[in-house]
C-alpha positions in Angstrom: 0.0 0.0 0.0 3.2 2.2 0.0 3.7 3.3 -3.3 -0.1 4.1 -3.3 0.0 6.1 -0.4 3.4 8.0 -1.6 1.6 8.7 -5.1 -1.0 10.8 -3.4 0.9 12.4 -1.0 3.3 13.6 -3.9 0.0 14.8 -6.0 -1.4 16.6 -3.2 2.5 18.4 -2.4 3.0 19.0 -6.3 -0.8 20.8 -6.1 -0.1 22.2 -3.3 3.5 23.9 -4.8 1.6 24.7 -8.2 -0.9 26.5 -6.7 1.8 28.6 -4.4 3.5 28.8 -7.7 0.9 30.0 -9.8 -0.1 32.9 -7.5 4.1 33.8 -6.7 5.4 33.1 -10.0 2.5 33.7 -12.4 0.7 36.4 -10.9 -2.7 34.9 -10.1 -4.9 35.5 -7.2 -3.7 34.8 -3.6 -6.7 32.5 -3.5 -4.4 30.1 -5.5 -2.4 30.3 -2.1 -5.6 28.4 0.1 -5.8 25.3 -2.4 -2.4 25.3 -2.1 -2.0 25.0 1.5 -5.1 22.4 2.2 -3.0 20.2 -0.5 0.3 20.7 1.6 -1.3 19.7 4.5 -2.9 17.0 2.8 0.4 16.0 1.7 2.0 15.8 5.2 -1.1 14.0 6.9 -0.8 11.0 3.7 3.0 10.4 4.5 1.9 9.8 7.9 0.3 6.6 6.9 3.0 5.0 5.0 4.0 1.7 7.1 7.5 2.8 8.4 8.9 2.8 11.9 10.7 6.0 11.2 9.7 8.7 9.4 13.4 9.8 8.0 13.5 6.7 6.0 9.7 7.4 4.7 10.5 10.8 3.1 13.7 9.5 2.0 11.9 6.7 0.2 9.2 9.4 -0.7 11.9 11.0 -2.6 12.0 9.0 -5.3 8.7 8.7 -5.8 7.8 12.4 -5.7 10.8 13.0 -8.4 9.1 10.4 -10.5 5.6 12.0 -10.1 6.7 15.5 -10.7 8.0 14.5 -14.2 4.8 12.8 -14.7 2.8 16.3 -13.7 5.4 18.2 -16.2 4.1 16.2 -19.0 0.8 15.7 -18.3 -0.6 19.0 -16.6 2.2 20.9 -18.1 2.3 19.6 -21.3 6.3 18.9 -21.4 6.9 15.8 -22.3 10.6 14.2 -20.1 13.3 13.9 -22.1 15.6 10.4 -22.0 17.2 11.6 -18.7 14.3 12.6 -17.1 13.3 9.6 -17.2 16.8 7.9 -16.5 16.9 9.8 -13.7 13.6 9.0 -12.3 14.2 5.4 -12.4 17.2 5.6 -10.9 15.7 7.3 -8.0 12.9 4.8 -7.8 15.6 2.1 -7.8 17.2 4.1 -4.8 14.0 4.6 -3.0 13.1 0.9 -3.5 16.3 0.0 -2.0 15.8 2.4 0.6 12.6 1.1 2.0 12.8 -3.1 1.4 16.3 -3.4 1.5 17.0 -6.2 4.1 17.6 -4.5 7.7 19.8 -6.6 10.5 17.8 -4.3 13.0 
């Protein structure tokens, strides 16, 4: 149920930056900025229930994921399509968050 659980969080933080970013960077309405935050807090209370007894090695493995999703959002909200190292990149940090949160543990 991890990966599930890490998608959405990194869809409600990428919302939740977009919408800071539209209003910031783009000059929209500070109403942008309320979405925004109830996505970012969104965001925080979903990484809460990824099964993980400490929470440094949950948003390290939620790195990965939340590179990989980012891309996704540049191509399909912001119509930029990744490039071949986008997408190297991405699976390597996938690979390194996999690693990260089922590698085998003597403790």
């Amino acid at each position: 149920m991890s990966p599930v659980i890490y998608f959405v969080a990194a869809i409600a933080e990428i919302f939740g930056c977009f919408a800071i970013w539209n209003w910031l960077r783009l000059g929209k309405s500070v109403l942008w900025a309320v979405p925004g935050a109830i996505a970012l807090m969104l965001f925080a209370v979903f990484l809460t229930r990824v099964d993980s007894a400490f929470a440094g090695r949950t948003f390290a493995g939620y790195g990965g994921v939340y590179i990989a999703t980012s891309l996704l959002w540049l191509w399909l909200i912001e119509g930029v399509p990744p490039d071949r190292w986008d997408i190297a990149g991405a699976a390597l940090c996938l690979a390194g968050a996999g690693l990260i949160l089922w590698g085998p543990r003597t403790v």
